[in-house]
C-alpha positions in Angstrom: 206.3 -19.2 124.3 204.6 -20.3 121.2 206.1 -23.1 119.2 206.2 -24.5 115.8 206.2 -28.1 115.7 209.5 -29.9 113.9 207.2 -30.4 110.9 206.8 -27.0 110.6 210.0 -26.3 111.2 211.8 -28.2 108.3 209.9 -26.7 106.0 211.0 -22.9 106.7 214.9 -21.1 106.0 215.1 -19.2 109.1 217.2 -19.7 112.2 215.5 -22.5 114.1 215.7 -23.1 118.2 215.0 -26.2 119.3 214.0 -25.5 123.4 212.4 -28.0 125.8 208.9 -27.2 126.3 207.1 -25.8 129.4 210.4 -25.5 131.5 213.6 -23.6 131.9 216.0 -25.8 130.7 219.0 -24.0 131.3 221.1 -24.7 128.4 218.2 -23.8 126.5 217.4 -20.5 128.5 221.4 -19.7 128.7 221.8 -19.8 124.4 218.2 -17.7 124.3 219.4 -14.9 126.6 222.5 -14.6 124.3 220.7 -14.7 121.2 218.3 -11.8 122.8 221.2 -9.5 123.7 222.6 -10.1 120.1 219.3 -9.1 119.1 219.1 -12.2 116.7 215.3 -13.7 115.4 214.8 -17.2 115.7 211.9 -19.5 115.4 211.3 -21.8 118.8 210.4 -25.2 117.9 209.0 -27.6 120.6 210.9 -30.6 122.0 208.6 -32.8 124.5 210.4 -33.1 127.5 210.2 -36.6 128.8 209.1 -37.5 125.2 210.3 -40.0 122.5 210.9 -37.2 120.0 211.1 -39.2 116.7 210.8 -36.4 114.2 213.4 -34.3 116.2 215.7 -37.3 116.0 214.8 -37.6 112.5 215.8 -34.5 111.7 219.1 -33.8 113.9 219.9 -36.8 115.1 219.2 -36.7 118.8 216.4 -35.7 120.8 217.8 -33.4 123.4 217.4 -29.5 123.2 218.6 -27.3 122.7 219.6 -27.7 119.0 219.8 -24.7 116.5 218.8 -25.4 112.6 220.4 -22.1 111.1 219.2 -21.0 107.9 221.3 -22.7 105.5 220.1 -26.0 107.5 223.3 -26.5 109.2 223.4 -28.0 112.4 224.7 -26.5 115.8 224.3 -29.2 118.6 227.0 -28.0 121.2 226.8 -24.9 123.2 230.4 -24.4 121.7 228.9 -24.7 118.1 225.6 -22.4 118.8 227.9 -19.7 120.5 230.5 -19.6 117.8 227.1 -19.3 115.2 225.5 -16.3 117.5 229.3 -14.6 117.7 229.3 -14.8 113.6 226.2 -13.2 113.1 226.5 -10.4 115.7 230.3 -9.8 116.0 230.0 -6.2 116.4 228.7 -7.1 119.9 231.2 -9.7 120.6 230.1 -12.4 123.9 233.8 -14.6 123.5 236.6 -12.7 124.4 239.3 -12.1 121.8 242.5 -11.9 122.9 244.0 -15.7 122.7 244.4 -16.4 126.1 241.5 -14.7 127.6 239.2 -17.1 125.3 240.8 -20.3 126.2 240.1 -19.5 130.1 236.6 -18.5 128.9 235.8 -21.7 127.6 237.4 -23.5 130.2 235.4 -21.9 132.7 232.4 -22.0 130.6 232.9 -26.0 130.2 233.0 -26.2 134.3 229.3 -24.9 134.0 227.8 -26.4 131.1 230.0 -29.0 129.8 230.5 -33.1 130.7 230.3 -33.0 134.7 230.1 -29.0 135.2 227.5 -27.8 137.0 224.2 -28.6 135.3 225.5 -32.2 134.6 226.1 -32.3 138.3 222.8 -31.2 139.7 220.8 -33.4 137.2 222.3 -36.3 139.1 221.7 -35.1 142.4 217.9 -34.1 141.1 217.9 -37.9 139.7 218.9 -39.2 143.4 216.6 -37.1 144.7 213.7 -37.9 143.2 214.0 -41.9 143.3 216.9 -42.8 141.2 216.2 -44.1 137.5 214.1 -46.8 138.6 211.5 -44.2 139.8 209.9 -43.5 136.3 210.7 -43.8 132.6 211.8 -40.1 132.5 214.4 -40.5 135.3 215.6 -43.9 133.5 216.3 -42.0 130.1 217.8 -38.8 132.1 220.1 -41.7 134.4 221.2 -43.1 131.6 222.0 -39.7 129.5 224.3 -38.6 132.4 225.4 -41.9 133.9 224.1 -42.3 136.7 225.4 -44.5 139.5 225.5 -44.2 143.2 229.4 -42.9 142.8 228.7 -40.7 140.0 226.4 -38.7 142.3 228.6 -38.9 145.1 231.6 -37.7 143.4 229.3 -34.5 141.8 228.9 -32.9 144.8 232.7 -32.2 145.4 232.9 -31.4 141.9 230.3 -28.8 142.1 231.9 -27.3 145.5 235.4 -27.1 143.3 233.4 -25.5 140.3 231.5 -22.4 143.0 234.6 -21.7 144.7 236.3 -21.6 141.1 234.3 -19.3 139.7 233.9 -17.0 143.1 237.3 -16.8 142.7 237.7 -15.0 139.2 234.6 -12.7 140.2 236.7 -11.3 143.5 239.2 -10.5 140.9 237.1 -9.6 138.0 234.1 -7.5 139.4 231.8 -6.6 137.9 231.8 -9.6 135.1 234.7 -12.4 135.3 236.4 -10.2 132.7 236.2 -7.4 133.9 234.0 -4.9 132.7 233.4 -6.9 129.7 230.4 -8.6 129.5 230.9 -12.3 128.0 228.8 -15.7 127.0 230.5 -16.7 130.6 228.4 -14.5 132.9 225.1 -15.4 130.9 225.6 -19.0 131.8 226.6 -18.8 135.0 223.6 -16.5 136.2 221.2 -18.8 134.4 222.7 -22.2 135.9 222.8 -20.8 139.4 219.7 -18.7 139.2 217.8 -22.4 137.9 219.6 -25.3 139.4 221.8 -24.1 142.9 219.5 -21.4 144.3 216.2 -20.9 142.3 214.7 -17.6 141.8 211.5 -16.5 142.7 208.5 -18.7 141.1 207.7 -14.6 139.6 211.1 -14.3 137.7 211.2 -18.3 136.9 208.2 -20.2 136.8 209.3 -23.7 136.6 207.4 -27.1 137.9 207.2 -27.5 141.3 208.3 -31.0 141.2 211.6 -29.2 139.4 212.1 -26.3 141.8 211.8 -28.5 144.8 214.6 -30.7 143.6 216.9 -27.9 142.5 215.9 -25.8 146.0 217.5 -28.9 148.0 221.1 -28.2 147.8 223.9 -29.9 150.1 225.2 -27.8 153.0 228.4 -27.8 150.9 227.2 -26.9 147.9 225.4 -24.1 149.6 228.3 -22.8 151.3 230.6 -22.6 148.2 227.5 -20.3 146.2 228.7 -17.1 148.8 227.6 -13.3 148.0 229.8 -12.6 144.9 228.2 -15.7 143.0 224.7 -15.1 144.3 225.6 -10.8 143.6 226.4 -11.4 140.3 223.2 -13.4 139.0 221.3 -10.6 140.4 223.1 -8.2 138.5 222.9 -10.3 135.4 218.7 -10.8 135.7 218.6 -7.0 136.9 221.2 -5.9 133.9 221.1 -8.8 131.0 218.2 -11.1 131.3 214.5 -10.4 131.1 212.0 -11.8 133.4 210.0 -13.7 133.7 212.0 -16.4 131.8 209.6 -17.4 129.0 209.3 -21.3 127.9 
């Protein structure tokens, strides 16, 4: 993927995505996959992973990605904020579900993956543990401290990632194809990017990621490998087959 710098970037009125460089971050590759089936343009401008990021944070606030900079210069830091955004501008292809009930569940379930302790919080820490702790490396001191780590913290993410699989295996059993239904939602984009990246990494040929990354993310507790059964593994293949082009570009 080719990048324009955060320089660059604050100088042009266009819809601005800021993405991790040179790896599939997956809240980063979850938000793209959505904005490519909505069929919305955007501009991809470079975070350095592992860096100190001092014009991003100068110009958002922070210095995680992803970060969306719409065109009016308004700021959409939250997966809940850049969803909402991507649902305005394409509703006529709608990703949230809109009867009442359906969307709270949709969020709920959506949190579970991508929120405080869901799934990607949840396999950083183990991917922390398992490459040294904090202590290893500057990188792994910044991510520790970003998703507190402590020895309890990754102990207690491993149950919670169990209760999270068998959740979500749960409403695909009664929701086949998609959990709702035949209605394809923000919900199955996540979950097949998540999974397909951090529980059971696909093929180096669909995602290329470092090998430091898919080594730590290929090492999955028995548990952990137990609750991701068929109908969760079935339905990111139908999702990368269906939804989400390959090979993931970063």
């Amino acid at each position: 993927m080719e990048y324009i710098s955060v320089t660059q970037a604050r100088t042009r009125k266009a819809l601005r995505l800021v993405l991790c460089a040179g790896t599939p971050g997956v809240w980063g590759e979850a938000i793209k996959a959505v904005l490519a089936y909505k069929h919305i343009d955007y501009l991809p401008v470079l975070q350095e992973v592992g860096g100190d990021n001092d014009d991003l944070r100068e110009w958002t606030g922070q210095t995680s990605a992803p970060v969306i900079v719409d065109a009016e210069d308004r700021l959409h830091i939250s997966w809940e904020s850049m969803l909402l955004l991507a649902e305005d501008l394409v509703p006529d292809e709608p990703l949230i579900p809109r009867d009442p009930v359906e969307r709270v569940l949709h969020f709920g379930l959506l949190r579970e993956i991508a929120g405080e302790r869901g799934v990607g919080w949840n396999r950083r820490l183990q991917s922390i543990a398992l490459s040294g702790g904090p202590g290893a490396n500057p990188v792994l001191q910044r991510l520790g401290d970003k998703y507190g780590y402590s020895e309890a913290a990754v102990l207690a993410s491993e149950a919670r990632t169990v209760e999270i699989l068998e959740l979500l295996s749960a409403r695909l059993h009664d929701h086949s194809p998609y959990f709702f239904g035949e209605q394809l939602t923000a919900l199955d984009f996540y979950a097949a990017i998540f999974l397909g990246v951090m529980i059971d990494p696909l093929p180096h040929e669909l995602i290329p990621m470092p090998k430091g990354m898919r080594l730590g993310f290929s090492h999955t507790p028995a548990a952990i490998a137990r609750a991701y059964d068929e109908r969760l593994r079935g339905h990111r293949d139908l999702m990368f087959e269906r939804h989400i082009a390959t090979p993931l570009d970063f």
